[in-house]
Each structure stands twice: as structure tokens, then as C-alpha cells.
DRENKOL-903331 format. One record per residue: residue in three letters; chain; residue number from 1; x negated, y, z negated of N, C-alpha, C in turn. Coordinates in Angstrom, 2 decimals, m for minus. Example, Ala and Ser with C-alpha at 12.3 -4.5 7.8 and 13.67 -1.06 7.14 Angstrom:
DRENKOL-903331
   type   mol   seq      n.px      n.py      n.pz     ca.px     ca.py     ca.pz      c.px      c.py      c.pz
    ALA     A     1    m13.19     m5.69     m7.80    m12.30     m4.50     m7.80    m13.20     m3.30     m7.80
    SER     A     2    m12.85     m2.25     m7.08    m13.67     m1.06     m7.14    m12.90      0.03     m7.87
END
This chain:
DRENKOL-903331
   type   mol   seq      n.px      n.py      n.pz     ca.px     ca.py     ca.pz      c.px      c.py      c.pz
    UNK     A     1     m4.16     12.48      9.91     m3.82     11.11      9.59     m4.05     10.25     10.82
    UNK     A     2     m4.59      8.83     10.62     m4.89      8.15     11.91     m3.97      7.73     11.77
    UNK     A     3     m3.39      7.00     13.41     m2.42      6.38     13.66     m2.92      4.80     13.81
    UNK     A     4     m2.03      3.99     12.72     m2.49      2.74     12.58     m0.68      2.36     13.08
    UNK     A     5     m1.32      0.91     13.55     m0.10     m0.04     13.98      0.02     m0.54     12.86
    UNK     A     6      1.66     m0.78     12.19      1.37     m1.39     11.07      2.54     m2.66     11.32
    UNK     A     7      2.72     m3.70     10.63      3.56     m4.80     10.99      4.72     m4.66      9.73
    UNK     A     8      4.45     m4.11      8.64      6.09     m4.00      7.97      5.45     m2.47      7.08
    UNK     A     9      6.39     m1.81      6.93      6.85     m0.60      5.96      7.19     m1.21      4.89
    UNK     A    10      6.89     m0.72      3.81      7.40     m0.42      2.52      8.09      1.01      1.56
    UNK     A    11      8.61      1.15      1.23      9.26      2.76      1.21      9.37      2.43     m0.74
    UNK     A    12      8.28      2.81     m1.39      8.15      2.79     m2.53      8.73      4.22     m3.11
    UNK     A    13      9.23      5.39     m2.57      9.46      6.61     m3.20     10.17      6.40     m4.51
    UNK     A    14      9.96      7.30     m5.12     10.86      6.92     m6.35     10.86      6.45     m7.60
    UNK     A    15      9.88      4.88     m7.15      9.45      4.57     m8.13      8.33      4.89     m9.10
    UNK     A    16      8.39      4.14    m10.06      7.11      4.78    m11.54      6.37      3.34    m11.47
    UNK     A    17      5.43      3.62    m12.30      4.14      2.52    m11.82      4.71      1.46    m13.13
    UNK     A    18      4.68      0.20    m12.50      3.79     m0.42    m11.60      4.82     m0.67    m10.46
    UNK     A    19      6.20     m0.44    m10.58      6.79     m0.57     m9.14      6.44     m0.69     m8.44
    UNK     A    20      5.23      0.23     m7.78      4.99      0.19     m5.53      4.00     m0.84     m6.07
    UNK     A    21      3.42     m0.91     m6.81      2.23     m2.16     m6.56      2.72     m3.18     m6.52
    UNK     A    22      3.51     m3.54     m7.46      4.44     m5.03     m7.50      5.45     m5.10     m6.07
    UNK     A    23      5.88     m4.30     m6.06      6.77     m4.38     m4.38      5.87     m4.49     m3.62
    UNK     A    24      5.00     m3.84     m3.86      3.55     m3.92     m2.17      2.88     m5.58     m2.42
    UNK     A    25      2.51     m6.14     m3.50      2.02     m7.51     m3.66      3.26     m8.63     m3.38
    UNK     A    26      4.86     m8.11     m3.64      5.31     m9.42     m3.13      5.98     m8.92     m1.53
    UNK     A    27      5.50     m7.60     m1.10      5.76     m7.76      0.47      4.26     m8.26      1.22
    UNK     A    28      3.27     m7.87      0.80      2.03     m8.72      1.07      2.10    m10.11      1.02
    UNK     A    29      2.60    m10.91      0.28      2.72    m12.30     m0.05      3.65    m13.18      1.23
    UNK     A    30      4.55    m12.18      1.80      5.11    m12.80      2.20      4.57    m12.51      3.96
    UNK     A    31      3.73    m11.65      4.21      3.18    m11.46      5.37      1.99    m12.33      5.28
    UNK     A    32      1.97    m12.74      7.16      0.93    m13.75      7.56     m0.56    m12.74      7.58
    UNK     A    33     m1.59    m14.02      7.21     m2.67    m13.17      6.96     m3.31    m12.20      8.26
    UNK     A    34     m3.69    m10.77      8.06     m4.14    m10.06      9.39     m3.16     m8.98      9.49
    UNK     A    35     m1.83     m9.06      9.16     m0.93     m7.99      9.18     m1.10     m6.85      8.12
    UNK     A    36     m0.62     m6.20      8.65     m0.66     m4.57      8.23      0.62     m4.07      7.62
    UNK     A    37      0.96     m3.63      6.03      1.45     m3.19      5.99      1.40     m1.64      5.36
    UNK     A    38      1.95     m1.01      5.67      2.11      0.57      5.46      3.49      0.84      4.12
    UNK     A    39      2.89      1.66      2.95      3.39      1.51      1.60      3.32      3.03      1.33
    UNK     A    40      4.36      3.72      1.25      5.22      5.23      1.16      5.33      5.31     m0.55
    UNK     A    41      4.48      5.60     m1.18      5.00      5.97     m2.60      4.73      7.44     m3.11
    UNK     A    42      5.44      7.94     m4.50      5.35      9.02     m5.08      4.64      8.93     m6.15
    UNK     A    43      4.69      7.96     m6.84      4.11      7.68     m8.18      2.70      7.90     m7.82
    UNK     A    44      2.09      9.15     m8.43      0.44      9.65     m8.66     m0.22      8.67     m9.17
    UNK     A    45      0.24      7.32    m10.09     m0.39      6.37    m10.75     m1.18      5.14     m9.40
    UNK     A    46      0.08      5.46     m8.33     m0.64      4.54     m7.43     m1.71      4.83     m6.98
    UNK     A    47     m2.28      5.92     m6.75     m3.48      6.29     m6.14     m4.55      5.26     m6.68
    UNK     A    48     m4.88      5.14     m8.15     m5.57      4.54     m8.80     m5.44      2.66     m8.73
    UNK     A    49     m4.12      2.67     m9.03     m3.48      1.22     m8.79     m3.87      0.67     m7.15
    UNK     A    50     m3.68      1.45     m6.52     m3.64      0.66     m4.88     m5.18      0.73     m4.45
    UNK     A    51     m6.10      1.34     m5.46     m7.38      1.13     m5.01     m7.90      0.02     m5.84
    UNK     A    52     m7.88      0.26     m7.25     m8.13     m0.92     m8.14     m7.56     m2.63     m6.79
    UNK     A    53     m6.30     m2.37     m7.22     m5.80     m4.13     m6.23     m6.53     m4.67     m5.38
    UNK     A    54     m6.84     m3.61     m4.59     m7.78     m3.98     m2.69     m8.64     m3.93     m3.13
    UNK     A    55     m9.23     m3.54     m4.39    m10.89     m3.38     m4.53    m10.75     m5.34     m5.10
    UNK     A    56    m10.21     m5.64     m6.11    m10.27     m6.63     m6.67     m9.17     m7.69     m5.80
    UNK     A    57     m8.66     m7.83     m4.79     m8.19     m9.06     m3.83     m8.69     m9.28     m2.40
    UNK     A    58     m8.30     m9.82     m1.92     m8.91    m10.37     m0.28     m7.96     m9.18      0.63
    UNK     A    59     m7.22     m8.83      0.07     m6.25     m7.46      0.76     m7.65     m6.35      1.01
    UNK     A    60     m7.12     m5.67      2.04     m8.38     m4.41      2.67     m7.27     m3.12      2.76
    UNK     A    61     m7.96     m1.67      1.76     m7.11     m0.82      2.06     m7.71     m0.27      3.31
    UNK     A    62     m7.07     m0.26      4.20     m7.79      0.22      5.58     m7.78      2.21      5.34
    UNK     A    63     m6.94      2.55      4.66     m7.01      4.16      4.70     m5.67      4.70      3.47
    UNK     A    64     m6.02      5.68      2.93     m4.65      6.37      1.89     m4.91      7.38      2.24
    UNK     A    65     m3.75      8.10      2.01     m3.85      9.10      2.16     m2.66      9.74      1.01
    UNK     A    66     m3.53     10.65      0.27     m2.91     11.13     m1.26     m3.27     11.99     m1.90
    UNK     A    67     m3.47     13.29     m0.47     m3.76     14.43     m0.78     m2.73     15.14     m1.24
    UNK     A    68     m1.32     14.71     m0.41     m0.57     15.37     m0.77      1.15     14.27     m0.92
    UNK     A    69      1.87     14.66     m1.27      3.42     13.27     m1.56      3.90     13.53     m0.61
    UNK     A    70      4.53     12.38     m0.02      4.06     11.04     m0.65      2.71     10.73      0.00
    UNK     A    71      2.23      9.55     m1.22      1.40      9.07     m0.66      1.44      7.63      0.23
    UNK     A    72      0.26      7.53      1.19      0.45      6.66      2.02     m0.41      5.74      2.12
    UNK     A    73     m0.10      4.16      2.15     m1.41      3.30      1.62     m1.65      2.57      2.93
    UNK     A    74     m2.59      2.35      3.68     m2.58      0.92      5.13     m3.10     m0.05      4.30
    UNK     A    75     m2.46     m0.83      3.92     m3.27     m2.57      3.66     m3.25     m3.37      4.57
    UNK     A    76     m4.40     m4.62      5.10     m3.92     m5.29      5.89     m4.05     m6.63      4.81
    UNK     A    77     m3.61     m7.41      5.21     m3.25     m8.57      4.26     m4.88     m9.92      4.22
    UNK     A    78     m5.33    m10.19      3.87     m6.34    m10.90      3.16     m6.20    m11.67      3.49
END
């Protein structure tokens, strides 16, 4: 795993989809553009969800990692 600086955590465990995406879009919203945040989920649905989002917004997934749980998302904000 690379070591990225990230500017806020999100700790999505737990939840079922669409939870971490909706928590990850209104903690994105509220970060200034350029920041990094780092998003901890369990839900297998995100894998698909957190690539779809960054593929289709100005958000960049910089790296996941979801080989194994949890999974781990770097976005930096758009």
C-alpha cells in the first residue's frame, strides 16, 4: 500500500451501499478543492460505486485498494 498524505478520514465500516458513497460525497463537499480524503469501507458494493463516482465527477481516485476488507479509497477532491 502507498503511503498517501491524506487531509480527512472517513471510517465507512459497516455500512451497506449506498452509505460510504453518500458519506464520502458529503465529506468531499465540504473539503477545499486539492484535498485528500481517505474512505475505510466494508461494503463489496463500493468497489464498483467509488469507481463509477471518480470516473463520472471532477473527484480523482488516486488509488483503492480492495483486495482484501476493508477496503480503502484515496480521493482527492475536484
Amino acid at each position: 500500500m502507498s503511503e498517501y498524505i491524506f487531509d480527512e478520514e472517513l471510517d465507512a465500516s459497516g455500512l451497506n451501499c449506498p452509505l460510504p458513497l453518500l458519506k464520502a460525497k458529503q465529506a468531499l463537499n465540504k473539503m477545499p478543492k486539492g484535498k485528500v480524503l481517505k474512505v475505510i469501507a466494508t461494503d463489496n458494493g463500493s468497489i464498483r460505486d467509488f469507481k463509477a463516482y471518480t470516473d463520472q465527477s471532477d473527484h480523482e481516485l488516486l488509488e483503492s485498494f480492495t483486495e482484501q476488507e476493508p477496503y480503502v479509497y484515496i480521493i482527492r477532491r475536484g
